[in-house]
C-alpha positions as CSV (number, residue, x, y, z in Angstrom):
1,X,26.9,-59.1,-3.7
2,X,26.1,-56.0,-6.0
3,X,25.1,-57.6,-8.9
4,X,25.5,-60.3,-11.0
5,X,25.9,-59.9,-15.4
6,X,27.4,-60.8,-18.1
7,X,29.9,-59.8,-20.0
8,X,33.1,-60.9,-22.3
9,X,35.9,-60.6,-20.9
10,X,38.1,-62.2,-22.2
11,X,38.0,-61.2,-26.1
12,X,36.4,-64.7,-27.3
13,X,33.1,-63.0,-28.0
14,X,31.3,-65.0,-25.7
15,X,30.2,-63.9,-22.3
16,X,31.5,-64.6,-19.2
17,X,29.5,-64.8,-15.8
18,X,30.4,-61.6,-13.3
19,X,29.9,-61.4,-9.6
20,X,30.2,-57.8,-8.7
21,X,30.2,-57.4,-5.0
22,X,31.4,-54.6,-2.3
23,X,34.3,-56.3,-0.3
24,X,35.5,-55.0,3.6
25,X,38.5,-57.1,4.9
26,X,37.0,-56.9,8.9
27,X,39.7,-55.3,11.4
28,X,42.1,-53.7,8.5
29,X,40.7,-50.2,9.0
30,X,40.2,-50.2,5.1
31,X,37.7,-48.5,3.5
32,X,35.6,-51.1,1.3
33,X,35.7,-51.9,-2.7
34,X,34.4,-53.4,-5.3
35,X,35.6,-56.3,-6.9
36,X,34.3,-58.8,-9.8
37,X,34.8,-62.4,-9.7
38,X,34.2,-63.9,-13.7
39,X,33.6,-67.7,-14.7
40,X,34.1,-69.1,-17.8
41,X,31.8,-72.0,-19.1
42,X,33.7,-74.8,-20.0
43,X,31.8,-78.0,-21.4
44,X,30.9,-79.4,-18.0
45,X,31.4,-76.8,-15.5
46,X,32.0,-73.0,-14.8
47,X,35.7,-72.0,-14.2
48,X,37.0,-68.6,-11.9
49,X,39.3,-67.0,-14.3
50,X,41.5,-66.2,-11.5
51,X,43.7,-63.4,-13.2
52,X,41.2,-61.3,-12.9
53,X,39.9,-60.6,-10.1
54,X,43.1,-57.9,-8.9
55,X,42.3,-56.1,-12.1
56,X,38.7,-55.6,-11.4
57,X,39.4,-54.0,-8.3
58,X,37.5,-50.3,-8.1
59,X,35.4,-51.2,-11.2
60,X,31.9,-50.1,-9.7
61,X,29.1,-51.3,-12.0
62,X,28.7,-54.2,-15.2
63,X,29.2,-50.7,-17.6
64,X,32.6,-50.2,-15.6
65,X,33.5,-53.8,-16.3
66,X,32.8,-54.5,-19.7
67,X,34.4,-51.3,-20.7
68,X,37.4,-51.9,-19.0
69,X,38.1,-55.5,-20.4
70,X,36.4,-54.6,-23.4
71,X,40.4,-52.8,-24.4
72,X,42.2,-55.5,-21.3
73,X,40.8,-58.9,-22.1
74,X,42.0,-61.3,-19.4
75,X,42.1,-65.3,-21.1
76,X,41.0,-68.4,-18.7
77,X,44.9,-69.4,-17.2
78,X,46.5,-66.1,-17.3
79,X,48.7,-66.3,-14.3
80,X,47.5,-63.6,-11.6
81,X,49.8,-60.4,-11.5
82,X,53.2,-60.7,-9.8
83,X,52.9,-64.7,-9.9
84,X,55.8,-66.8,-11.0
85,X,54.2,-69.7,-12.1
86,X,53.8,-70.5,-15.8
C-alpha cells in the first residue's frame, strides 16, 4: 500500500475512500504498477466500486487520481470494462 485518500470519484461530490498501492503479479516477469481500489459509503457499509479499478491502472499518486476522474467519473455498478453483464 502507497497511500490511502480521498477523493470523488464518481461526480456525486462526495468523496470516496482510495487505496493506492504498487501491485507485482509474482512469476509474470512484469514490471509492477499502480493501481487504486475506491469504496463508496453506503448507509451501513463501504462498497468496492468495482469499474474502477482497470481504469486506475498507471495513476501514480491521489493528484493523478482525482484529476483523472475528476473529467472520467466512474458511478457505484458500472459494469467493469469488456463485461457483458448489465
Amino acid at each position: 500500500m502507497k497511500s490511502i485518500f480521498s477523493a470523488d470519484v464518481d461526480g456525486d461530490s462526495q468523496p470516496e475512500l482510495c487505496v493506492l498501492s504498487k501491485e507485482y503479479e509474482y512469476g509474470t516477469g512484469d514490471d509492477s504498477y499502480f493501481a487504486t481500489d475506491c469504496y463508496h459509503r453506503t448507509a451501513d457499509k463501504f462498497e468496492l466500486i468495482e469499474a474502477l479499478a482497470p481504469l486506475s491502472i498507471g495513476l501514480k499518486n491521489a493528484k493523478a487520481v482525482r484529476q483523472h476522474f475528476a473529467k472520467h467519473p466512474v458511478k457505484p455498478g458500472t459494469p467493469l470494462p469488456g463485461s457483458t453483464s448489465q
